[in-house]
matplotlib code that plots the C-alpha trace (Angstrom):
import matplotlib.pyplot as plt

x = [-36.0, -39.4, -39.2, -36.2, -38.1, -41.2, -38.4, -36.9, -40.2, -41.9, -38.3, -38.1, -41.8, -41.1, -37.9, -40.4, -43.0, -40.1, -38.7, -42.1, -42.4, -39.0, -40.3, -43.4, -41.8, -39.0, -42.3, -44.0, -40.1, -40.7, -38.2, -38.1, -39.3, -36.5, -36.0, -38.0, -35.1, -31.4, -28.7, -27.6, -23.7, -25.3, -26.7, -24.4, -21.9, -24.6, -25.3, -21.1, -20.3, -23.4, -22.0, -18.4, -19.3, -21.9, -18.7, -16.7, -20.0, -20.6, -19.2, -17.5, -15.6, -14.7, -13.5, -11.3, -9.9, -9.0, -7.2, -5.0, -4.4, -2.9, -1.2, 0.8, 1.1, 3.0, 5.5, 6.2, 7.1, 9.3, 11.4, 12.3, 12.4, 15.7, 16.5, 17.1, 21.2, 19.5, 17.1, 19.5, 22.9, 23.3, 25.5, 28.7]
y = [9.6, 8.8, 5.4, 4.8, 5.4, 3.8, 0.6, 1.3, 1.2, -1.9, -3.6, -2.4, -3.9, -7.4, -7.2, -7.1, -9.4, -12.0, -11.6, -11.7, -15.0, -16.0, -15.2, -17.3, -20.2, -20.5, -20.4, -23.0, -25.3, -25.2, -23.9, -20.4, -19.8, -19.3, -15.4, -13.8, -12.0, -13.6, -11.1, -10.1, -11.0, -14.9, -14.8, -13.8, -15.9, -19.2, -17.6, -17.4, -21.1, -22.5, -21.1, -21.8, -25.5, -25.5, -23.7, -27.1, -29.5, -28.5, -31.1, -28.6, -27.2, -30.5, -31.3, -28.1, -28.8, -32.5, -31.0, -28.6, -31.0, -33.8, -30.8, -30.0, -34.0, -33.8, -30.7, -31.9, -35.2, -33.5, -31.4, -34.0, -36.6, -39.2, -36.9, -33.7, -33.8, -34.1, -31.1, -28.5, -29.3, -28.6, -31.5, -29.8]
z = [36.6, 37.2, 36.1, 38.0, 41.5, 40.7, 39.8, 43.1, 45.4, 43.5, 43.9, 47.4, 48.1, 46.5, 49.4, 51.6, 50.8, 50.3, 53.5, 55.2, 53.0, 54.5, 57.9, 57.5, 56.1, 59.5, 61.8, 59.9, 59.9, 55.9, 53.4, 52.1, 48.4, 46.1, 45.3, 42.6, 41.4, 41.2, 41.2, 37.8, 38.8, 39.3, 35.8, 33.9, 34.9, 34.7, 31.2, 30.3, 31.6, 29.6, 26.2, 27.3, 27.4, 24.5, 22.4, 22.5, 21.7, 18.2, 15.6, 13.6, 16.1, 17.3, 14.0, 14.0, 17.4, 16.3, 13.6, 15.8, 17.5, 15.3, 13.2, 16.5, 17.1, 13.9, 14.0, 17.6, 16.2, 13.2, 15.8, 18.0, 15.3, 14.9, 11.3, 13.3, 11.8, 8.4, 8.4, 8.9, 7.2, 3.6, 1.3, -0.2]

ax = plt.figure().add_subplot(projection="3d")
ax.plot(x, y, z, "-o")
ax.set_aspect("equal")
plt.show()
């Protein structure tokens, strides 16, 4: 609990020093320094789209995807295929 409210003042300090910093920077016409501390909610979701891209990069999962792929190329083919009559009558 303790920790938790010396968290909350240091965090509640760094506000504001940054927005003093903010403040500084607009009467000087310079840009504002970027925030010490992103939101959580921002990093997670940089954190998720990074690995979501890296997922598909990897040669061996490109190899398995290729695969799928052509597999489904081919039973597409084979049910809409010019020997449908064939398939699925028996000879007497």
């Amino acid at each position: 609990m303790i920790f938790q409210m010396e968290y909350l003042s240091e965090r509640k300090e760094m506000k504001k020093a940054y927005k003093r910093l903010k403040e500084l920077a607009v009467m000087q016409d310079k840009d504002p320094p970027p925030k010490p501390y992103p939101s959580a909610k921002k990093g997670l979701i940089t954190q998720s789209k990074t690995s979501a891209k890296d997922r598909f990069q990897t040669p061996s999962v490109r190899r398995l995807v290729n695969q799928l792929k052509n597999e489904k190329d081919v039973l597409l083919q084979d049910r809409t295929g010019g020997s449908a009559n064939q398939d699925n009558w028996i000879d007497e």
